[in-house]
Backbone as a printed PyTorch tensor [residue, N CA C, xyz], in Angstrom:
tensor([[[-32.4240,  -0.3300,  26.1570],
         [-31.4880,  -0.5930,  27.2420],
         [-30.4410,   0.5210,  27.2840]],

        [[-30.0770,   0.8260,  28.5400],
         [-29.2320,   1.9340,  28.5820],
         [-27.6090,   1.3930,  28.7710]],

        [[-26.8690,   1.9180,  28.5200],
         [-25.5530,   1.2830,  28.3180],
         [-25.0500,   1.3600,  29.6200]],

        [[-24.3800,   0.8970,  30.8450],
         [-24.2840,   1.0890,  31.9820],
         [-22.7960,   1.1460,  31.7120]],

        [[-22.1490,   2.5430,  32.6000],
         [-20.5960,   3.2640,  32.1370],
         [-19.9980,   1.9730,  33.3520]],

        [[-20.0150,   1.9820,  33.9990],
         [-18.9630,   0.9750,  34.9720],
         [-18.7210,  -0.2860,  34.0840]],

        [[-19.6670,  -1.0150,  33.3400],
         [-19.6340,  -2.1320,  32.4580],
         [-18.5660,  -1.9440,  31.8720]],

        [[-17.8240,  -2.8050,  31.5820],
         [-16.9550,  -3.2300,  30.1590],
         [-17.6540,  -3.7500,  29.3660]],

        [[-16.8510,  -3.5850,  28.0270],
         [-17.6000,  -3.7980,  26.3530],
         [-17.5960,  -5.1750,  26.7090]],

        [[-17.0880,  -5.8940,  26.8540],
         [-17.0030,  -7.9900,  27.0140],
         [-18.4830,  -7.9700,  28.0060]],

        [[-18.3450,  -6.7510,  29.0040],
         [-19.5880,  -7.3540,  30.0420],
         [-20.8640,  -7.0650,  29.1330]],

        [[-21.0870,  -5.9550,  29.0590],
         [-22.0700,  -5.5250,  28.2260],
         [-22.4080,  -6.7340,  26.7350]],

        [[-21.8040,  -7.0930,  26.3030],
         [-22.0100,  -7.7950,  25.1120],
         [-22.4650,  -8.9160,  25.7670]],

        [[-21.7010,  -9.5870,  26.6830],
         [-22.2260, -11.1440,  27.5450],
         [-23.4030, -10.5890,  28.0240]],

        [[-23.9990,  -9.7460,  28.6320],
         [-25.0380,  -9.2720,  29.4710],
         [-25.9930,  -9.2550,  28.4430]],

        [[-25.9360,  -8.7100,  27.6260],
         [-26.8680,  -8.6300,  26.2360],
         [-27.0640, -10.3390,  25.4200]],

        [[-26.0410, -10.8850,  25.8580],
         [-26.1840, -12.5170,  24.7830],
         [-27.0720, -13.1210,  26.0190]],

        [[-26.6690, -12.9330,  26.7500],
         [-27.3250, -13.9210,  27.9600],
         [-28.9910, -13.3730,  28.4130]],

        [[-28.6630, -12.0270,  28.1600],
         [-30.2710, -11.4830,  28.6460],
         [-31.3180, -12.2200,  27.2930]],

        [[-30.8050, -12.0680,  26.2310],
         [-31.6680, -12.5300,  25.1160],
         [-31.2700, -14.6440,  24.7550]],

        [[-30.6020, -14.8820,  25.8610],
         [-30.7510, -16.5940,  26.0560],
         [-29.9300, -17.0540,  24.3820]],

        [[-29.4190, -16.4360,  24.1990],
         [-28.3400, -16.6720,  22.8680],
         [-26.9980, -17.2780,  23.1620]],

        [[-26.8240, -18.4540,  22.4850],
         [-25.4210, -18.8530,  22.7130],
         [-24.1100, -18.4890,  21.9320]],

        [[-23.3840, -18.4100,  22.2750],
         [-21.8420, -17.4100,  21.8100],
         [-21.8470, -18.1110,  20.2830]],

        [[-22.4480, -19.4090,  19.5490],
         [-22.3340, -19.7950,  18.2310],
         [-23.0740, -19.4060,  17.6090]],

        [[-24.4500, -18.3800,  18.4060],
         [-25.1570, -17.5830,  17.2950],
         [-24.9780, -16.2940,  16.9610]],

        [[-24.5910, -15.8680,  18.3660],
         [-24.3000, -14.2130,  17.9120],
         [-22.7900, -14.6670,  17.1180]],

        [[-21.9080, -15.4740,  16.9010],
         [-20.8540, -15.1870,  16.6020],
         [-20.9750, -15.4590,  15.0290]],

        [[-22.0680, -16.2040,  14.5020],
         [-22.5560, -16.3550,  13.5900],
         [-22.9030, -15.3160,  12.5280]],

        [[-23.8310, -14.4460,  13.4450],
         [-24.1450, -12.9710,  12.7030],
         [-23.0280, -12.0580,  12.7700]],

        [[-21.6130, -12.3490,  13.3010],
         [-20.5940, -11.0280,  13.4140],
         [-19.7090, -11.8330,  12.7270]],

        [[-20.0250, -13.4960,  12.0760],
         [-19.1560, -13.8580,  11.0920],
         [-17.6100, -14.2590,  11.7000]],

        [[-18.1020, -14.2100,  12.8270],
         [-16.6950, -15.0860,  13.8080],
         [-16.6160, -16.1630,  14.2520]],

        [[-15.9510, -16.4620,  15.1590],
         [-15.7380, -18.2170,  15.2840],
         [-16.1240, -18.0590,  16.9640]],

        [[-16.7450, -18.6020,  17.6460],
         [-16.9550, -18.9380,  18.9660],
         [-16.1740, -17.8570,  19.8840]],

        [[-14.6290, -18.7190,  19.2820],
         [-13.1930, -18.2140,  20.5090],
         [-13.1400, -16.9260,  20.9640]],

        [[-13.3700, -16.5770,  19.2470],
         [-13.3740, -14.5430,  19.0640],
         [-13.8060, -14.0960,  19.8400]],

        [[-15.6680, -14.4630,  19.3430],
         [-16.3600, -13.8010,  20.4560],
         [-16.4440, -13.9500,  21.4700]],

        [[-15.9580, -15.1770,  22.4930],
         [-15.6660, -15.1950,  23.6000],
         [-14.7180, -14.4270,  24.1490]],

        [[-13.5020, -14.1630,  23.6210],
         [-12.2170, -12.8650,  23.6590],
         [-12.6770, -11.9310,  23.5970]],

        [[-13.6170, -11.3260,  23.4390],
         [-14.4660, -10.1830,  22.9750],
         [-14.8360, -10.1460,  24.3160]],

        [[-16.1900, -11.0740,  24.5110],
         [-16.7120, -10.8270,  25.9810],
         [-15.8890, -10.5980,  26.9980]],

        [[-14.6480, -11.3840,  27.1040],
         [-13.3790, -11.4630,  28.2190],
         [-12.8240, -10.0850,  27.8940]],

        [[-13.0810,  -9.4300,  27.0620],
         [-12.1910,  -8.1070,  27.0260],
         [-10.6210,  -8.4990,  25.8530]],

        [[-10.3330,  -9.5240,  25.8430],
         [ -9.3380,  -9.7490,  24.8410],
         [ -8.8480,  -9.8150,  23.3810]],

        [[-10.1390,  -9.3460,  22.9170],
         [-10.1370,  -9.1350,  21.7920],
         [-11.2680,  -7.5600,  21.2630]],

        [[-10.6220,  -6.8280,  20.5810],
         [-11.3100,  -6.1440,  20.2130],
         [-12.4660,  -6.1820,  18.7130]],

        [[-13.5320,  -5.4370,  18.9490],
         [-14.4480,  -5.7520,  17.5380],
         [-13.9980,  -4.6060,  16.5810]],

        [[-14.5830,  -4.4210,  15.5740],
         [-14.3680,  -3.6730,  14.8010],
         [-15.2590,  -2.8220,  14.3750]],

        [[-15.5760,  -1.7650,  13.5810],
         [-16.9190,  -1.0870,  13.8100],
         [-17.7770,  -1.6230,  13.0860]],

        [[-17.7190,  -2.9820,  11.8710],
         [-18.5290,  -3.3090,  11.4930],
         [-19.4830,  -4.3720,  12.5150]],

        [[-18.7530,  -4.8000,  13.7690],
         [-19.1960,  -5.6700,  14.4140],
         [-19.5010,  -4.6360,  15.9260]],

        [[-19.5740,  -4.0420,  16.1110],
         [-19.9010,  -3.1200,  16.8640],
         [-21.7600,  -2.9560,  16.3920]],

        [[-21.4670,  -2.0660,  14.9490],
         [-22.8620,  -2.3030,  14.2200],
         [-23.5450,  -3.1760,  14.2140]],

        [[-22.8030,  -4.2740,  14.0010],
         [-24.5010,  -5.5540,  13.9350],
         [-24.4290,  -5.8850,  15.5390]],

        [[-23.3810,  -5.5730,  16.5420],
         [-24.1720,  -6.1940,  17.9860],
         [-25.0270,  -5.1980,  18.3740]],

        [[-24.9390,  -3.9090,  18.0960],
         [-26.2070,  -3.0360,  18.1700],
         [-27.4210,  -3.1900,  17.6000]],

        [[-27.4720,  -3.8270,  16.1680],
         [-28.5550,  -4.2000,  16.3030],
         [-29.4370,  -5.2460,  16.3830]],

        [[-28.7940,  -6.0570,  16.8260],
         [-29.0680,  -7.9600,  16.8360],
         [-29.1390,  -7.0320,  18.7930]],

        [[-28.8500,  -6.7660,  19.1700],
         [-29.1410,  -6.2260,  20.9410],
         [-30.0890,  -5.4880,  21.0590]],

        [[-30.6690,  -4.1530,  19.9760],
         [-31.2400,  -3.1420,  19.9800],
         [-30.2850,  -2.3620,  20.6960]],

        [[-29.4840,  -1.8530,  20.8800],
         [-28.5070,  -0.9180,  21.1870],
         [-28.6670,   0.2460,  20.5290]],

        [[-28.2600,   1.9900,  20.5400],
         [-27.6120,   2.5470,  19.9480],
         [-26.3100,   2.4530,  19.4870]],

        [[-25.6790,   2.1120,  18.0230],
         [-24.7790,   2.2150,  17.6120],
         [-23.5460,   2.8990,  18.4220]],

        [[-24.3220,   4.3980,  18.4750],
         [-23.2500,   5.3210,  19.0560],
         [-22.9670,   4.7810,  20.2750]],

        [[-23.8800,   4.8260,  21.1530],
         [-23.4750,   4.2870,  23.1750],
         [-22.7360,   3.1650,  22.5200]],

        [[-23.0260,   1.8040,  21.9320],
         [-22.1630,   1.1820,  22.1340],
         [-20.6340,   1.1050,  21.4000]],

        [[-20.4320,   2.5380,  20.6100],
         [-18.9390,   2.3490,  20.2560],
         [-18.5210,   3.1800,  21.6250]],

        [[-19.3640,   4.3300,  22.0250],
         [-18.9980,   5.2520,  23.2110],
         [-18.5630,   4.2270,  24.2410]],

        [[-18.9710,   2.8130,  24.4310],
         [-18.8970,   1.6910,  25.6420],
         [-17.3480,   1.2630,  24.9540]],

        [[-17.3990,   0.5520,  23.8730],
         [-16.1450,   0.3640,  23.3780],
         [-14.8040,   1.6120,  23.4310]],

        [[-15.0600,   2.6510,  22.6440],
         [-13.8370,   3.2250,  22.6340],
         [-13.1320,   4.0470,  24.4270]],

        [[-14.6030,   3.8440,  25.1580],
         [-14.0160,   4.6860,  26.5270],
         [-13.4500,   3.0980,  27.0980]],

        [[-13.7070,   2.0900,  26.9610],
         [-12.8080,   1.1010,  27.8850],
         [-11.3640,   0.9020,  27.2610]],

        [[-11.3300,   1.0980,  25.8410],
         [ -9.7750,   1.0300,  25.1010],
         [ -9.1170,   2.5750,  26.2470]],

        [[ -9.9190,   3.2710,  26.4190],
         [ -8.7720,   4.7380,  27.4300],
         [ -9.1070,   4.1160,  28.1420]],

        [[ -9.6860,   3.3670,  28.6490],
         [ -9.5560,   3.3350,  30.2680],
         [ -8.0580,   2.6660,  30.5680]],

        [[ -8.4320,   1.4150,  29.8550],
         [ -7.3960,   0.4130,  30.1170],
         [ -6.1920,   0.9140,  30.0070]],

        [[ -5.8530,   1.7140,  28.9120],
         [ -4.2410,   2.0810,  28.4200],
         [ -4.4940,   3.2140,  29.7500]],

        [[ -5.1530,   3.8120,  30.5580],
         [ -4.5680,   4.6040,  31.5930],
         [ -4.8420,   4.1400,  32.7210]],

        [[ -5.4300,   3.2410,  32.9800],
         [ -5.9250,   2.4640,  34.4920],
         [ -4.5980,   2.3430,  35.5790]],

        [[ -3.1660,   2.3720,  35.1860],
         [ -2.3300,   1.9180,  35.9610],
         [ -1.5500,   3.4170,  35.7110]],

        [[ -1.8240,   4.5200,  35.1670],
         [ -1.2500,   5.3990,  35.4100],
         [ -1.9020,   6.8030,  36.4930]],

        [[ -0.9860,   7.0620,  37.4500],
         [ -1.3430,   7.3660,  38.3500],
         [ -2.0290,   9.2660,  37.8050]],

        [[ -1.5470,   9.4870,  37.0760],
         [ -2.3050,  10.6670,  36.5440],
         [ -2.9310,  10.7530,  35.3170]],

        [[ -4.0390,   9.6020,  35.4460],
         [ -5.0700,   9.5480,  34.2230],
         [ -5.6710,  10.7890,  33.7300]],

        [[ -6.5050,  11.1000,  35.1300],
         [ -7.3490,  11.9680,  35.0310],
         [ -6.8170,  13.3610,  34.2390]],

        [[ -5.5450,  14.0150,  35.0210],
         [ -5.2960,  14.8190,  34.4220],
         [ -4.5690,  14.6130,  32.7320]],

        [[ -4.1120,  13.2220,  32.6940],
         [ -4.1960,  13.4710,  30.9570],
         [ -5.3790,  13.2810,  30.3440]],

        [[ -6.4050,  12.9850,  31.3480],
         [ -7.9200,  12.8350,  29.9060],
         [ -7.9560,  14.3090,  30.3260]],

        [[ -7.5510,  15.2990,  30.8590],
         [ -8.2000,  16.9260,  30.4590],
         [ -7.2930,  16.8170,  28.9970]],

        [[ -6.2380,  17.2070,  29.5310],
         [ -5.1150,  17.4500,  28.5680],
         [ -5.1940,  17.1720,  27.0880]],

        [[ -6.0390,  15.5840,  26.8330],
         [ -5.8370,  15.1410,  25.8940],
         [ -7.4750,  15.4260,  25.3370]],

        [[ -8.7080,  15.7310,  26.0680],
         [ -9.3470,  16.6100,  25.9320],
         [ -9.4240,  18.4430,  25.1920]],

        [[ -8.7630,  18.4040,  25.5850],
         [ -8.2490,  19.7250,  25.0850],
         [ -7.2540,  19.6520,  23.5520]],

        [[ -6.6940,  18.7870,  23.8430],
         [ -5.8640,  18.8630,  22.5290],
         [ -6.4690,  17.9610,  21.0850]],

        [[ -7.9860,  17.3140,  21.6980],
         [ -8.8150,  16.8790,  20.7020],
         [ -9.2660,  18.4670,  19.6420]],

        [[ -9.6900,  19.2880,  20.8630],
         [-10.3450,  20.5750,  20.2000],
         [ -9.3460,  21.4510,  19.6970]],

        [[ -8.2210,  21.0450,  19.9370],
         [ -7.0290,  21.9140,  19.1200],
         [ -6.7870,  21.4530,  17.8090]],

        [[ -6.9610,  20.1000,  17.6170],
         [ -6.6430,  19.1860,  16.4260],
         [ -7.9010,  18.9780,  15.3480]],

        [[ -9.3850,  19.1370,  16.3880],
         [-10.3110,  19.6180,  15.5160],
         [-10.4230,  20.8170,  14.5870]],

        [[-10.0340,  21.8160,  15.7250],
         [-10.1980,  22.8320,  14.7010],
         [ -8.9780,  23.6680,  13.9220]],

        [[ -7.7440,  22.5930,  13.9640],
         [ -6.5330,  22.9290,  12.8470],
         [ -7.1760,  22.2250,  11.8910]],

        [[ -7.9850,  21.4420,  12.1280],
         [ -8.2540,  20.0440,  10.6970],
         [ -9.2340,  20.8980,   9.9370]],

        [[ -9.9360,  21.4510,  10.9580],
         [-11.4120,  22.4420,  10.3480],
         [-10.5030,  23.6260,   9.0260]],

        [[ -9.4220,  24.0070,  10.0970],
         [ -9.4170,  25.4000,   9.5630],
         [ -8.4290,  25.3050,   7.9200]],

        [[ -8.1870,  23.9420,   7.9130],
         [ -7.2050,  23.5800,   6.4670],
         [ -8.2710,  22.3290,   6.2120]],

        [[ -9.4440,  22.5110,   6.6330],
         [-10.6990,  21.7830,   5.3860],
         [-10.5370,  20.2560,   5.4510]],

        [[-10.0020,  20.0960,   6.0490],
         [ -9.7470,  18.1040,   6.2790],
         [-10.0370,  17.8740,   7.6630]],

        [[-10.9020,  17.2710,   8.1650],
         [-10.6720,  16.3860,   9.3890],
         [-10.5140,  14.4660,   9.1080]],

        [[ -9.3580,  14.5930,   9.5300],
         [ -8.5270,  13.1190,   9.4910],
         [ -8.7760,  12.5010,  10.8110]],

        [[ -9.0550,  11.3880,  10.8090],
         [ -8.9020,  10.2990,  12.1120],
         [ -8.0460,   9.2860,  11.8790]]])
């Protein structure tokens, strides 16, 4: 399955429980949560963590990566959705990823 970019992480995860006829007390079972969570999850109100990122990738068949790439691009979306010059801070802050990469490179540590 391909990760569809307009989706949110809550849609995508409900879209995936529901395509495979699973109810929110089993997948929440295997991510070791309680119902509510993962329902906050699907709604967008709660965030997962990367260990639960991992097992909905593979209890979905997902790629790991697309689906943190689904997760971490809706955390930017949201914190810039109401600012009227998103776009030009995702260059900006684009750019200052590869500045911070390669100060981290060039003193032998890359920190996140």
């Amino acid at each position: 399955m391909q990760i569809i970019q307009h989706e949110t992480f809550g849609e995508l995860i409900r879209h995936c429980r529901e395509e495979k006829n699973l109810p929110l007390r089993k997948v929440a079972a295997v991510l070791d949560v309680d119902t509510s969570t993962l329902s906050k999850m699907e709604k967008n109100l709660r965030h997962p963590n990367r260990e639960h990122i991992e097992k909905l990738a593979e209890l979905f068949g997902l790629n790991t990566e697309e689906l943190r790439l689904a997760f971490l691009s809706d955390r930017v979306a949201y914190q810039l959705a109401q600012e009227p010059i998103s776009e030009q801070v995702l260059r900006v802050a684009e750019e200052k990823i590869k500045y911070i990469r390669s100060k981290n490179i060039v003193q032998g540590v890359l920190e996140f």
